[in-house]
C-alpha positions in Angstrom: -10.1 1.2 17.0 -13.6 -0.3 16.3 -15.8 3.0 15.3 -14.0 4.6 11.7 -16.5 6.8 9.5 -15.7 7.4 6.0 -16.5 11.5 4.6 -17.2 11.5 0.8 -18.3 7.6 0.7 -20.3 8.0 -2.3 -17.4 9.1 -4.3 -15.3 7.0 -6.1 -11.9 7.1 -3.6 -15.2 6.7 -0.9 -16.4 3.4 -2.9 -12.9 1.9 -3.3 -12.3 2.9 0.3 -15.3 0.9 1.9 -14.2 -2.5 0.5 -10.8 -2.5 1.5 -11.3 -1.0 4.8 -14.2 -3.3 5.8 -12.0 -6.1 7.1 -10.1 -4.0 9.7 -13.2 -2.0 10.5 -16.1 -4.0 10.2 -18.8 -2.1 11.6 -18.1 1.5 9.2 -19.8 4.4 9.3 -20.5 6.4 5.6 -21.2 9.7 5.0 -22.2 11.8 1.9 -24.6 14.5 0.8 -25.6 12.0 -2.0 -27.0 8.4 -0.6 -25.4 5.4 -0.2 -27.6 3.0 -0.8 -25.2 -0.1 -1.3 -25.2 -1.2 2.3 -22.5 -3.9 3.1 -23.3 -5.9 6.4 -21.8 -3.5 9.1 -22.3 -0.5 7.4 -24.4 2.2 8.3 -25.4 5.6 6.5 -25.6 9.0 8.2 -26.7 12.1 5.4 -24.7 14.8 5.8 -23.6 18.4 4.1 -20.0 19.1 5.0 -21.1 22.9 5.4 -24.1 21.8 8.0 -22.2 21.9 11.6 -24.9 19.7 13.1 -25.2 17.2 10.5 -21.4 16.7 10.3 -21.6 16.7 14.6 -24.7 13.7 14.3 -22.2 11.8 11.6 -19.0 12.0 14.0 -20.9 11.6 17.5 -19.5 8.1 18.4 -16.7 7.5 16.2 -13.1 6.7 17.1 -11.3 7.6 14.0 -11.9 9.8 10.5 -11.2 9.0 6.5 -12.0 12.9 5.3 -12.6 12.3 1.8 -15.3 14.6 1.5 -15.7 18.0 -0.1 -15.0 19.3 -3.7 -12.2 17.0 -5.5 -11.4 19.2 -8.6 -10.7 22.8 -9.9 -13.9 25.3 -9.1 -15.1 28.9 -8.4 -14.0 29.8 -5.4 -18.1 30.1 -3.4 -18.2 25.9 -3.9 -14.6 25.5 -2.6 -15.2 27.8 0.7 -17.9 25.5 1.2 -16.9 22.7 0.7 -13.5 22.7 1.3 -13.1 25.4 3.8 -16.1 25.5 5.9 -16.7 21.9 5.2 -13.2 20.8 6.5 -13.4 23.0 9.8 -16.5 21.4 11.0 -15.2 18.3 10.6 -12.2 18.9 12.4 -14.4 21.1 15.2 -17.2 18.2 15.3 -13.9 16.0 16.0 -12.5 17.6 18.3 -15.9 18.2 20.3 -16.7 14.5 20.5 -13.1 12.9 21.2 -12.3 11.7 18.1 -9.0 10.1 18.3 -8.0 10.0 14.3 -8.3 11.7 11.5 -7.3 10.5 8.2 -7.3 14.0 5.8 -7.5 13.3 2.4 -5.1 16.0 0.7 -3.9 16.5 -2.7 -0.7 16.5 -4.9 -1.9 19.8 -6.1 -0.9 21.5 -2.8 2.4 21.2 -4.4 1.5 21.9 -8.1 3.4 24.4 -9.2 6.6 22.9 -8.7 8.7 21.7 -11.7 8.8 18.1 -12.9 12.8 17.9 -12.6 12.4 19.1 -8.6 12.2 16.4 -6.1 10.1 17.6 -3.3 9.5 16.6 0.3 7.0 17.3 2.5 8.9 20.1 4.1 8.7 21.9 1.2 7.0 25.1 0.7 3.4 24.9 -0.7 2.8 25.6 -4.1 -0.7 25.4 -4.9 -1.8 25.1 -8.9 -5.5 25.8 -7.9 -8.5 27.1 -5.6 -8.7 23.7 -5.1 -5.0 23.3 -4.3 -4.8 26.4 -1.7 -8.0 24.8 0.0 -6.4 21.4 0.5 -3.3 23.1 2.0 -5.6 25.1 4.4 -6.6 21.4 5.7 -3.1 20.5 6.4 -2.6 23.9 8.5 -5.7 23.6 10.3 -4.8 19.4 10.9 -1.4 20.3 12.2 -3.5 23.4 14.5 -5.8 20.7 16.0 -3.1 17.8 16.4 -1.0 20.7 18.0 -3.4 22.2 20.3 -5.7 19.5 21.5 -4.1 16.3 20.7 -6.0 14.9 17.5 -4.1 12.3 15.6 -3.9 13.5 12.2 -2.9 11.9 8.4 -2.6 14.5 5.5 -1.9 12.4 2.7 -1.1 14.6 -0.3 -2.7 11.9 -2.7 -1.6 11.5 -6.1 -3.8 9.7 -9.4 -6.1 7.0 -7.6 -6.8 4.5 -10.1 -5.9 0.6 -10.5 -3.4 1.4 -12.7 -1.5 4.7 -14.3 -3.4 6.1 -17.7 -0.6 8.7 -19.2 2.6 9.5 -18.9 1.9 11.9 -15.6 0.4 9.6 -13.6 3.1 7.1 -14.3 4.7 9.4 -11.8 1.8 10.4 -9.0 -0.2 7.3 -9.3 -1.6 5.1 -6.6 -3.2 2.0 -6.3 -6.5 1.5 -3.7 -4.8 -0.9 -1.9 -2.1 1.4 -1.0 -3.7 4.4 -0.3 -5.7 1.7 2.3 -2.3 0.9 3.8 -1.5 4.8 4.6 -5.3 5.1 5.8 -4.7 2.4 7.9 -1.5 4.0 9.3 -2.9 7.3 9.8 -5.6 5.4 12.4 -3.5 2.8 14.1 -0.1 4.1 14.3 0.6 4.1 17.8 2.8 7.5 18.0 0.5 9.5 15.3 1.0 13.4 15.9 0.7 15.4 12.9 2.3 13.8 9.5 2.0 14.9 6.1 2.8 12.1 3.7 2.7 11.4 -0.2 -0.3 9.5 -1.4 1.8 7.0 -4.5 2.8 3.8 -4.7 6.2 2.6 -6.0 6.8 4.7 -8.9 10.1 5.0 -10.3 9.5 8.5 -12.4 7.8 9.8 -9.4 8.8 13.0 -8.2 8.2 13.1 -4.7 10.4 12.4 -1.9 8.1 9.9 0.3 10.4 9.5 3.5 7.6 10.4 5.9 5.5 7.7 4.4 8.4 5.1 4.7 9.6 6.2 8.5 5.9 5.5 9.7 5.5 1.7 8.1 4.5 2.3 4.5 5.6 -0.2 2.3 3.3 0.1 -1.2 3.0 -3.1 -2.7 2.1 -1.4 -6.6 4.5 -0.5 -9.4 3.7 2.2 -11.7 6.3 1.3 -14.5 4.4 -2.4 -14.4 2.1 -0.4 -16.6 4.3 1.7 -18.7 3.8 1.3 -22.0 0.2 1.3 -21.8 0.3 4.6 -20.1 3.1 5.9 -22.5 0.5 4.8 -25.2 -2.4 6.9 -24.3 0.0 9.6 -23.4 0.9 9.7 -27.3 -3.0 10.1 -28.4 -3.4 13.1 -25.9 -3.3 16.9 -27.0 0.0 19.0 -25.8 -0.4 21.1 -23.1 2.8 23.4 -22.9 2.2 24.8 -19.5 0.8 21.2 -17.6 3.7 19.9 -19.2 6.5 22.1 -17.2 4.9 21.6 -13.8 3.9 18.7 -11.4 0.2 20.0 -11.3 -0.5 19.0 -15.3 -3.7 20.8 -16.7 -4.6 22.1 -12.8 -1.2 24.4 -13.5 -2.8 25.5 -17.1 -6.4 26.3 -16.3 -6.9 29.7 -15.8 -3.1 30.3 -16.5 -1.9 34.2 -17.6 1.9 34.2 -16.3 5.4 33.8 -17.7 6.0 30.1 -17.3 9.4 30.7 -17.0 9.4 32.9 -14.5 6.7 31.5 -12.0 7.2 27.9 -10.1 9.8 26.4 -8.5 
């Protein structure tokens, strides 16, 4: 694969995306509403509103392979996340499909699987438990990513990603945290891996309090090279100077799970 555009470039996954990705792909496409005016050699720059068909068609025509970063990243009324997330995230996966892209890389989000408790270990085969707008729009990607890998072939890459950062702040992300460099290597996979169908995978690297179960990831090659606990008791730290949340603190989502929240907290989740 030669051709790879990055969604969402401007943003700050986007930025940390474009440097590791350059080697492997050295002629990248990048794509946001908001200009990229950074250039690397081999970069180019195509303007483009997730919710505009025919500007997300002009920033896929040519391309062999997707990272779909772009779109809303956090918590918001619903109008921006049906744009963004929902319209936004079928034309991409339309304008794909319409000019033979091979690979799409979708950028998911832990908070798919929010509302589970922190003493569960999940899988990906586990039901979806969404802690947010945000949350049931990133699990709408997965459906329609396993709907267009299942009915005309696409090779698709939901990685369900966790804190990206270089290194875990708090005592949460000690447990969903991933380093660039690994979230790379699962991009990577998602556009090379020769028997690519439909996956759904974790986005974390080696974190021993983590609470996912990452087999997926592992079966297709992923080997993440970053250790949360190497930054433990810095996280644990500034975990001690932050306020108490009593609902975040039950559930895998965090402060996603307490927004907005007017339930029994021991009654809903899994």
């Amino acid at each position: 694969m030669e051709r790879v555009l990055i969604t969402g470039a401007a943003g700050g996954i986007g930025r940390r995306l474009r440097r590791l990705l350059a080697a492997p792909y050295p002629a990248l496409r990048l794509s946001d509403r908001a200009p990229v005016t950074d250039l690397a050699p081999g970069e180019s720059f195509v303007a483009a509103d997730l919710a505009d068909f025919a500007a997300v068609e002009r920033a896929v025509a040519g391309v062999e392979g997707i990272v779909h970063l772009g779109g809303m990243a956090v918590e918001n009324d619903w109008p921006t996340i049906l744009t963004s997330n929902i319209i936004g995230t079928y034309n991409l996966f339309e304008a794909a499909r319409r000019h033979g892209v091979r690979r799409v890389v979708f950028a998911s989000t832990n908070h798919v699987m929010g509302f589970y408790r922190r003493r569960r270990r999940v899988g990906t085969a586990a039901l979806a438990r969404p802690d947010s707008r945000y949350g049931v729009s990133k699990a709408f990607g997965e459906a329609l990513g396993a709907l267009y890998a299942d009915k005309h072939g696409l090779g698709v890459l939901a990685i369900r990603i966790g804190n990206v950062d270089d290194k875990p702040v708090d005592r949460r992300r000690l447990s969903i945290w991933i380093h660039p460099e690994d979230l790379a290597q699962l991009a990577l996979i998602g556009l090379e891996h020769p028997s690519l169908g439909y996956e759904v995978v974790y986005g974390a690297s080696d974190n021993v309090r983590g609470w996912w179960d990452n087999e997926a990831a592992f079966r297709l090659g992923y080997r993440p090279r970053h250790h949360g606990e190497d930054h433990a008791a810095e996280a644990l730290a500034a975990q001690a100077k932050l306020p108490p949340d009593p609902i975040g603190e039950i559930f895998q989502g965090g402060g996603f799970c307490s927004m907005e929240f007017t339930g029994d907290p021991e009654e809903r989740g899994a």
